[in-house]
Every structure is written in C-alpha cells, then in structure tokens.
C-alpha positions in Angstrom: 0.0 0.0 0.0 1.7 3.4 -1.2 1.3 5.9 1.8 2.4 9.4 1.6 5.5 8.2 4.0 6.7 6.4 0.6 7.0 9.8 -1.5 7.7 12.4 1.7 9.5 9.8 4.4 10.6 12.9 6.1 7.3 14.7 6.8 5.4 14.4 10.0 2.1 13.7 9.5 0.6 13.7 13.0 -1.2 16.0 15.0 0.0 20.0 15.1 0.3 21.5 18.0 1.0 25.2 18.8 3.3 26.2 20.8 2.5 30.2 20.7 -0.2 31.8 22.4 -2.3 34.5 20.2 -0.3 37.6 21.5 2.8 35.8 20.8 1.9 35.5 17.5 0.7 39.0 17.3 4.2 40.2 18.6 5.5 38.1 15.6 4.1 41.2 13.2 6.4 43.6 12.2 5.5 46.6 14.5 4.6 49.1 10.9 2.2 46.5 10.3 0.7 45.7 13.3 -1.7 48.6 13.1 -2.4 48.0 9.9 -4.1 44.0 11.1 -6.1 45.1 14.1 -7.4 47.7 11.8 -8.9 45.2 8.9 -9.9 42.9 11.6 -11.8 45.5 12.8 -13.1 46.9 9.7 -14.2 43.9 9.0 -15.9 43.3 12.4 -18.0 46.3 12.3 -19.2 45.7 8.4 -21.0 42.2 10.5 -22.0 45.0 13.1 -20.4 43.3 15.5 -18.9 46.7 17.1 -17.8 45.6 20.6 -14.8 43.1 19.2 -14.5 46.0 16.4 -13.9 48.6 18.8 -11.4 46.2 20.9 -9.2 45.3 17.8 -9.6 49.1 16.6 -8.2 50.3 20.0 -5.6 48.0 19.4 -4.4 49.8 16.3 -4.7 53.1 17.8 -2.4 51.4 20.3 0.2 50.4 18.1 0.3 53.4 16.2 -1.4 56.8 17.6 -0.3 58.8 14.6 -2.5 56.7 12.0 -5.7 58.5 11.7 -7.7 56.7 10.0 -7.9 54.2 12.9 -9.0 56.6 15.1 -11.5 57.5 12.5 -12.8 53.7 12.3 -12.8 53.7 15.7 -14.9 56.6 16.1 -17.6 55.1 13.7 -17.5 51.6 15.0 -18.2 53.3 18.5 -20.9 55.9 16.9 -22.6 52.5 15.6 -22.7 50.9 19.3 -24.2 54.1 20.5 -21.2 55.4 22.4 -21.8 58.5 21.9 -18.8 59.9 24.5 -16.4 57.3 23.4 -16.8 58.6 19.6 -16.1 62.0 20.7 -13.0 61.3 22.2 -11.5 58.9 19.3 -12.4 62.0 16.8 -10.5 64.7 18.7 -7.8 62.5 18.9 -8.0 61.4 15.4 -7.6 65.7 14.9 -4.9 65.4 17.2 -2.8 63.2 15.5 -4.5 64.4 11.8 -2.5 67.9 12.9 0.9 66.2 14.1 1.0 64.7 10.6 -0.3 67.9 8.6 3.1 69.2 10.9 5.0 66.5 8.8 3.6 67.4 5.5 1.6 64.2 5.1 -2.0 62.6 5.8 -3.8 65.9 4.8 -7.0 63.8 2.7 -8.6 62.1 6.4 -8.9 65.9 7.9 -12.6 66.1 6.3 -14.4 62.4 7.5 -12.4 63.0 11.3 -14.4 66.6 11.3 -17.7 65.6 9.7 -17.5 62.3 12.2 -17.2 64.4 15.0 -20.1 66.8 14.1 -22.3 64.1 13.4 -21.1 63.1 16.6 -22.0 66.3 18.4 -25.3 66.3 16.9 -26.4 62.9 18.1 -25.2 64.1 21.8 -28.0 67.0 21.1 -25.1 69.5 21.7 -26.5 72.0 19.3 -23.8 74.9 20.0 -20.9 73.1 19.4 -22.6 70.8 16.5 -23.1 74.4 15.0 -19.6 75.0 15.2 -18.0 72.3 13.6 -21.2 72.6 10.6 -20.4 76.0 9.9 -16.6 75.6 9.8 -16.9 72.0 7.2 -20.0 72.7 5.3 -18.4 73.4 2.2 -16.3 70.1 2.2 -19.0 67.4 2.1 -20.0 65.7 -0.7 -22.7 65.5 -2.3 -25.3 62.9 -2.7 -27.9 61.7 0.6 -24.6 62.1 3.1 -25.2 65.9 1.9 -28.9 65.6 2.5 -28.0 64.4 6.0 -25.8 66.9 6.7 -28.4 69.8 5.6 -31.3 68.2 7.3 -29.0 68.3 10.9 -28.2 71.6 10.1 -31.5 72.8 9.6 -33.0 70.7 12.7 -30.0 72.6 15.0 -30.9 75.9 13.6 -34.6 75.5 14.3 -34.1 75.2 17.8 -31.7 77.7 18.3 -34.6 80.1 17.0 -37.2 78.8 19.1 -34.7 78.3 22.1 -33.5 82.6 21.5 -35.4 83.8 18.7 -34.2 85.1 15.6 -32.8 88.6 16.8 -31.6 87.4 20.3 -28.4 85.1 18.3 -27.1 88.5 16.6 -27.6 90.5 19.7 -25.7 88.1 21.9 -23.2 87.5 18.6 -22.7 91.7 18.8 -22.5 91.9 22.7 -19.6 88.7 23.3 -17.0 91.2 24.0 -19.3 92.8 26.8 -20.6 89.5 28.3 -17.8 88.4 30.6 -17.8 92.2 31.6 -21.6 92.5 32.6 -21.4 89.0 34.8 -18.8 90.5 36.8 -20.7 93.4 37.3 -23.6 91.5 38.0 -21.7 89.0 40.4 -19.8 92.0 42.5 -23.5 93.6 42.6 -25.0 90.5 43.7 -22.0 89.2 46.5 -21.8 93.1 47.7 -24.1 92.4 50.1 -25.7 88.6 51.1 -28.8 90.4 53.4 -32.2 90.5 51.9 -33.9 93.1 49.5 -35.9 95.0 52.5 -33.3 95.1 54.5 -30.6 97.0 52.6 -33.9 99.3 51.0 -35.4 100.2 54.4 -31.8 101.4 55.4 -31.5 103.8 52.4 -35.0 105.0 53.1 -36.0 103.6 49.7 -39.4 101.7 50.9 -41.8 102.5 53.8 -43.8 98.8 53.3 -41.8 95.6 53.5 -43.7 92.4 51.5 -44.2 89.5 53.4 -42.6 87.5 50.2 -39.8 89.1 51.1 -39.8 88.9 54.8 -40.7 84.7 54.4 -38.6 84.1 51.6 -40.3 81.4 50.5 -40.2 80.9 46.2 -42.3 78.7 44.5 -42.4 77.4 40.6 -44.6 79.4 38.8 -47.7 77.7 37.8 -47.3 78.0 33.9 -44.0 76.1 34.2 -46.0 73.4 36.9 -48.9 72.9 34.2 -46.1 72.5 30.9 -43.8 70.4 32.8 -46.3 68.1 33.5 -47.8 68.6 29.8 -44.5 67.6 28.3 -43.2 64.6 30.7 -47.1 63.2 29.7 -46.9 63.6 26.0 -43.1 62.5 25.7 -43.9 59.0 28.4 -47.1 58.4 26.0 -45.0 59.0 22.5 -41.8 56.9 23.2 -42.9 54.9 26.0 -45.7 53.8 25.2 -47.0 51.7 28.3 -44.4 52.5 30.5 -45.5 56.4 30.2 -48.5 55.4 32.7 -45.6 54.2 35.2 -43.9 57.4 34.8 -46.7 59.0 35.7 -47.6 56.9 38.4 -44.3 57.6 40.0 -44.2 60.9 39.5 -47.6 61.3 41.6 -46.1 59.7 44.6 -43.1 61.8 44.6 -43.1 64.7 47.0 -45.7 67.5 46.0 -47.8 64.9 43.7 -51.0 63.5 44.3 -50.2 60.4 46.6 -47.5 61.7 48.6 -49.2 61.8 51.5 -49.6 57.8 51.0 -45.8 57.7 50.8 -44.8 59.8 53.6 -46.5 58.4 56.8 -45.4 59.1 60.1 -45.5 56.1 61.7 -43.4 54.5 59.4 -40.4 57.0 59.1 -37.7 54.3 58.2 -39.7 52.6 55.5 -40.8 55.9 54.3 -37.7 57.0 54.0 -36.5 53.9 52.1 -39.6 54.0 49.8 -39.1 57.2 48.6 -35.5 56.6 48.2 -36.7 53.6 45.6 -39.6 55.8 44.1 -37.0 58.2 43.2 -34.5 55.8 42.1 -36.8 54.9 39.6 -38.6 57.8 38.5 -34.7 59.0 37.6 -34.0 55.8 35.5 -37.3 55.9 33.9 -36.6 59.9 32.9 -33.6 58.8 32.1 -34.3 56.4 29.2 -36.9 59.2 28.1 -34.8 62.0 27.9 -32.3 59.6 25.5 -35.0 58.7 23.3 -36.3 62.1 22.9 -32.7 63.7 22.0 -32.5 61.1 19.9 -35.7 61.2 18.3 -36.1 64.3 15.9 -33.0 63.5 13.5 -34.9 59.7 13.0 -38.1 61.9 12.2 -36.8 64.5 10.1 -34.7 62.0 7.8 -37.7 59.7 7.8 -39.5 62.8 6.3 -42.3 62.1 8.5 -44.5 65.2 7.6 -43.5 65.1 4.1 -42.9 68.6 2.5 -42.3 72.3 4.4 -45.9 72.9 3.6 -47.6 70.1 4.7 -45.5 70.5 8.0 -46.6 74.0 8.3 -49.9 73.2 8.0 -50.1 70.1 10.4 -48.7 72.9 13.2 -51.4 75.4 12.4 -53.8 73.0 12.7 -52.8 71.7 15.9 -52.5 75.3 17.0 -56.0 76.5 16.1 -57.5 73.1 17.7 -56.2 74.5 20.7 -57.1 78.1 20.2 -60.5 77.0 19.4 -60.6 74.8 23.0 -59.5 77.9 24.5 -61.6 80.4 23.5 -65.2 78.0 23.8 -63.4 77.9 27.7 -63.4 81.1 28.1 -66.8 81.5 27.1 -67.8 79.2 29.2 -66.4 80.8 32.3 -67.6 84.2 31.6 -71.4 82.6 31.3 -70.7 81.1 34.8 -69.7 84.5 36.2 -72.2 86.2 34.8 -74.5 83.6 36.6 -73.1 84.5 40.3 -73.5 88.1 39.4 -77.1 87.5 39.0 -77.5 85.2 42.2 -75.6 87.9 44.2 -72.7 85.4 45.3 -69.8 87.5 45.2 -67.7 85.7 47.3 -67.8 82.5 45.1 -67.8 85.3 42.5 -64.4 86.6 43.0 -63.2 82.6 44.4 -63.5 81.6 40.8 -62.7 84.9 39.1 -59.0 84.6 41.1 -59.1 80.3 40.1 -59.9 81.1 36.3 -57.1 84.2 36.0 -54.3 82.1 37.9 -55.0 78.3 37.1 -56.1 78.9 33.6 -55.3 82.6 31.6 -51.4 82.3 33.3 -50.8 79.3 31.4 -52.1 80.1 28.1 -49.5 81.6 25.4 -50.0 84.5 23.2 -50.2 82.4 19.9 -53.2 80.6 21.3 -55.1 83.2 23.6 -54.4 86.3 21.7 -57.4 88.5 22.9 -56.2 87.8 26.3 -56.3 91.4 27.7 -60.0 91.7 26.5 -61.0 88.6 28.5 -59.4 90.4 31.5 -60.7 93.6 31.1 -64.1 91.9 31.3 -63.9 89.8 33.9 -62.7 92.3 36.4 -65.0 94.7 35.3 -67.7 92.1 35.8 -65.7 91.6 39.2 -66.4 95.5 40.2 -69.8 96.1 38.5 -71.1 93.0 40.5 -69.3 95.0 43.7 -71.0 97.8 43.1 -74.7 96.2 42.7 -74.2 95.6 46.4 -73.2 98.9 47.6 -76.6 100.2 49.2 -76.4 102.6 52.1 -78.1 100.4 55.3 -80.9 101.9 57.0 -78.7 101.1 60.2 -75.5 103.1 59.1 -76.1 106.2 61.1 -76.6 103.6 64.6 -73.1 102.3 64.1 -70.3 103.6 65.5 -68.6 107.1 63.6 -64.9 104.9 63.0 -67.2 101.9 61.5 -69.6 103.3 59.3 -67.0 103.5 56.2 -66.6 99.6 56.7 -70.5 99.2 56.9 -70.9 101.4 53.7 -68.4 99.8 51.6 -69.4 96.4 52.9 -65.7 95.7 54.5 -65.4 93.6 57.6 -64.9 95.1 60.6 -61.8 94.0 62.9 -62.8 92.7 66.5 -60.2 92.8 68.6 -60.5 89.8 70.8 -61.1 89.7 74.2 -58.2 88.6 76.7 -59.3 86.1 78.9 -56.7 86.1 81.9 -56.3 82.5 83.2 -57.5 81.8 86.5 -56.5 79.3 89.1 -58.3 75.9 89.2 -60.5 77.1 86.1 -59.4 75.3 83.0 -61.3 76.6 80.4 -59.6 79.8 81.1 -56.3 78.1 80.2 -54.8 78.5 76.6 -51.9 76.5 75.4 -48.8 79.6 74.6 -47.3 76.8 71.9 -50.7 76.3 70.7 -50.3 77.7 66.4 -52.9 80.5 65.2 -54.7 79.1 62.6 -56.2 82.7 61.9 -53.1 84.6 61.0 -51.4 81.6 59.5 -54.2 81.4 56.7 -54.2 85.2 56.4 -50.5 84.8 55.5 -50.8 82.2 53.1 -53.7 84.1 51.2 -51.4 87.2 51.1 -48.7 85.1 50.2 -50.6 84.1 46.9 -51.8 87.4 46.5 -48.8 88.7 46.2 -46.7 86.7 44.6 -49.4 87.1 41.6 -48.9 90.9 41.3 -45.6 89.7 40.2 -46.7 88.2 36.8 -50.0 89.8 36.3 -49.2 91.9 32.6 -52.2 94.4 33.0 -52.9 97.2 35.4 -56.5 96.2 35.5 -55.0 93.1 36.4 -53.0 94.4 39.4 -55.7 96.7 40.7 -57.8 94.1 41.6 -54.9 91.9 43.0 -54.5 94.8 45.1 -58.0 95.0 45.9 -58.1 91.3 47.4 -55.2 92.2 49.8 -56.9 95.2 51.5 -60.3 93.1 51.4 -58.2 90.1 53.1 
C-alpha cells in the first residue's frame, strides 16, 4: 500500500500543536504592520455589526500606532454605531490630534474632512447644538454630495430650528454683537449681587427707599410658577405616551407619589419613618431611571423623524402645526366663554364671594398658562372679567338703613361692605379654672391662613401683565 511516508518519508504527519499563544503571534508582526491588522480585523468586524470586538481590535491599532488616523476615525464610527456616543467624541478629537501632528510633517492631509464631519455628526447625536453648529459651519463646504449631503443639511437645519425657538431670531445676533461685553456685565452682576448677602428690604429700608416691606420678602419662600407646573407636567405626559408607550402610565404613576404629587401623603407616613424614607428613596431611584431612558429617546428622536420625512414637505408640516394650534385656540376660547357665562350667573345670584373665588381660580390656574399664539385676545378677557368683578361689587353697595346707629370709626366699613376688625377679648387664666387656660405653643390658625392668602396674592402681582389686572390683585389684599 503506497502511503504518503513512501513519497515524503521525512514529513510528520501527525497532529499539530501550537506552541504560541495569540499575543505571541501577534508580537510576531512587524511593529509598521501591526496597526495595519487590528485595523482590517476591525473593519471587517464592524461591516457584520459586531462593534464591541471592532472597537477592541480598533483600539488596538490606535495602540500600536497613535499617529494613523484613519484608525481613530474607524474607531470613532465603529463606537458611533454601538451608541457610544462619548467614546466617539474622544477617538475624533484625537483622530484631529494626531490628523494635525501629521499635517506638521507634511503628510495625511485627505482624512482631515471624514475625522471633522465624524465628530459633528457626533455632536449632533449628543444634542449639543452649540458646538454641532460649530463644527457645521466651519466644514459645510467640504462634504460631498449625494444623501450624506442631504444628511448633513437636514441636521443643520433641525440645530438651527431650535436655536430660533430656544433665543429667537434677533436674540443670536444681539448676543453675537454683545460677546466682547458679556464676561464684563457678569462681573458686574456678580460683585453687585455678592456686595451684600442680606435681603432686599433690608438693605432698601436702610436707604430709606421703601416704607412697606412684602411679606414674600420677609418669608422668603419661592415657589415654581404655575405656567411652568402645568407645561412640565404637559410635556413629561406627551413624551412617556410617545416613546414609552405603556411604561409612560408608570412614569406618571411615580411621579404622583413623589413629593408635591397627588399620593404623597400615601408615601410619607409618620408612623413609618424608616420605611418611608427607604420607599421614597426607591420611588425616586426609579422615576430618575425611567426619565432617564426618556430623555435619550427624545434627544434622539427628531433626527430619525426629520430624515424619515415624516410630515413630508415644508408645507404640509406648516400646516399640520397650524392646525394643531387653532385646535387649541379654538378649545380655548369655547373655555373662556364658558367661564364668563358662569360668572355672569353668580352676578345675577348675588354670590360675590364665590364670584371673586372663581374669578381669582380662572385668572391664575387657567389665563397664566395660556400663550400669546393661542389666547391672543387675552387682555380683552381680562378687562371683562374684572370689570364684571367691580360692576357685580357695586350692585351691592346700598347705604343700610342702620349706618347712622353704628359707631362714627365703623360706618365706612358698613358702607363699603368691608369687615370690621374685632379685637379679641383677653381672657386672663385663672387658678383651678381650666377653660380659662390656653396653650402659649398652641399655632394660630387665623393669622397663619391670612399669611398664606397674602402670600398668593402677592406673589401674583408679580406676573399679572395688565394694570387692570393688578388693581384688583391689590383690591383682594386690603379686602383680606
């Protein structure tokens, strides 16, 4: 029987073993070309999108040779692929880095545009608008044509859109004049503000500058304004129910047992401290990772719908938001109708207390939160239902037949209809009688709701816009 022993008697034909480990072999490879094998392994790697081991054997190359750029630039894409969106950042600033230390040597000059582009793409996808801007504005004119030009447009145009709903179109230039002057006005501002760390009233009643000091002021209490309460809650709603679909409802749920929502009482009981305390903890552990996920999938979100071309042409877009926005004018408007009719009711019944208690409800809890573009006749509504306010005051201004049997000081309260002020009796405690005795730690109730209902006056005169508006703010506070 011929075996292959009878033509090769000297080959071995048993079973190979290897006596090198992987990373001796790899140290086998001529150290210009080492660099050059990690980076097709890797290429090839992230073409099968399998980006982790393309990222390993890319960081490898970058490794062996931090001057070659276009490893860096691989790098950077492979990592933009796996949704590392602060690992891609770094590879293409150092894929600049090194891209300048070769320009230094005269060579490398054609991977200068992708390492740029990479990087504002980059930007973009981290939503940092200002310094995506940037980098656009500086390689705009270096990218080629075709859809990676479309791209590049459509980002463009998506970053400029919200800087002009973010400042507006005449607030850019203005802050583009003033940059020379803006370090110079915040140290004014901060010398001004750290001259003196006592309140307002304070430092005014010393110059003689007021003669009435706010109770705002005195409390120093600050609360959100109501128009920001009402959109923040608008927009966590609409965002859970777009990209979270289900999960939105648990957003919401969570966000009502947090402190200040609906079920916090529920949460914080005081017989359970410890648990309390460890159930909030977890509530807010998980309304964080929850918000968390949202806010990613809504700064990721608009470049997916724009390319998508998901409201088709300018036009059609335009027209989709001025629909939306007349929907809402329309709802607006039949409201306020609505609560004018009501008012007008309670001015016939004579109920001017519950008059002016849903007068104050409807100007706070409703008009503050409605914008220009959708309430524009605002001030009209206003006017009319404060004058409605005073016209149903003055229906009840009759002089009494008992005016002239009151007392001289108190017949201006009885003929304006104000209350009088009792002063209450002192009841000095006596020995062995107990319901003479009062309790010094005991809280008044009376003067603790008269602050909070001058509190909320007062902080309204703040954002009222009219003077109509404020007069009748100011009206309430002598009343209360």
């Amino acid at each position: 029987m011929i075996t292959s022993k009878t033509y090769f008697p000297n080959v071995y034909t048993g079973p190979i073993k290897m006596n090198k480990s992987p990373s001796t072999l790899e140290l086998d490879w001529p150290e210009t070309l080492q660099h050059v094998v990690f980076r097709e392994i890797g290429t090839h790697s992230a073409r099968q999108s399998r980006f982790p081991q393309a990222i390993l054997n890319l960081r490898k190359a970058t490794v062996a040779n931090p001057d070659a750029v276009d490893c860096h630039w691989r790098k950077a894409s492979a990592e933009l692929g796996n949704s590392a969106f602060r690992e891609a950042l770094v590879s293409c600033r150092d894929g600049l880095a090194a891209q300048a230390r070769c320009q230094e040597d005269g060579a490398g000059a054609e991977l200068l545009i992708p390492c740029a582009l990479l990087q504002s793409k980059t930007l973009f996808e981290l939503a940092d608008f200002e310094e995506h801007i940037k980098m656009t504005f500086r390689n705009k004119d270096l990218v080629p044509c075709g859809h990676r030009r479309n791209d590049f447009e459509a980002e463009l145009r998506l970053a400029l859109s919200v800087y002009e709903k973010t400042l507006g179109r005449k607030a850019g230039n203005c802050l583009y004049e003033l940059k020379n002057r803006i370090a110079e006005i915040s140290k004014k501002t901060d010398s001004t503000q750290n001259s003196d760390d006592r309140p307002e009233w304070k430092i005014r009643r010393e110059k003689g500058e007021c003669d009435a000091v706010s109770i705002i002021e005195v409390d120093g209490s600050t609360k959100t304004h109501i128009r920001e309460k009402k959109l923040t809650a608008k927009n966590t709603r609409m965002l859970g129910q777009m990209y979270l679909n289900k999960t939105g409802e648990d957003l919401e749920f969570l966000r009502s047992l947090r402190e200040g929502g609906q079920f916090a009482k529920v949460v914080q009981l005081p017989q359970t401290r410890e648990s309390s305390a460890a159930l909030i903890e977890t509530i807010d552990n998980c309304y964080q990772k929850v918000l968390a996920s949202l806010n990613q999938l809504r700064a990721a979100a608009p470049v997916y719908a724009y390319r998508r071309n998901q409201f088709g042409t300018t036009a059609r877009a335009k027209a989709y938001k001025d629909e939306n926005m007349f929907r809402y004018r329309y709802k607006t408007y039949r409201d306020a109708h609505n609560q004018l009719d009501r008012m007008h009711e309670l001015r016939n019944k004579g109920s001017i207390p519950k008059l002016v208690e849903f007068a104050e409800a409807t100007l706070w809890n409703y008009y503050q939160i409605k914008t220009d573009r959708v309430f524009p006749d605002r001030y009209k509504f206003v006017t009319e239902i404060c004058n409605l306010i005073g016209l149903a005051m003055l229906d009840q201004l009759r002089i009494p037949p008992s005016l002239m049997d009151k007392p001289l000081e108190d017949r201006l309260h009885v003929l304006f209809d104000l209350p009088l002020f009792h002063h209450e009796e002192v009841v000095l405690p006596a020995f062995g009688d107990i319901s003479t005795y009062r309790d010094p730690a005991a809280p008044d109730y009376t003067y603790m709701a008269y602050k909070d209902r001058l509190i909320s006056l007062e902080e309204r005169i703040g954002y009222s816009r009219y003077p109509i508006e404020r007069a009748f703010l100011l009206h309430e506070i002598c009343r209360s």
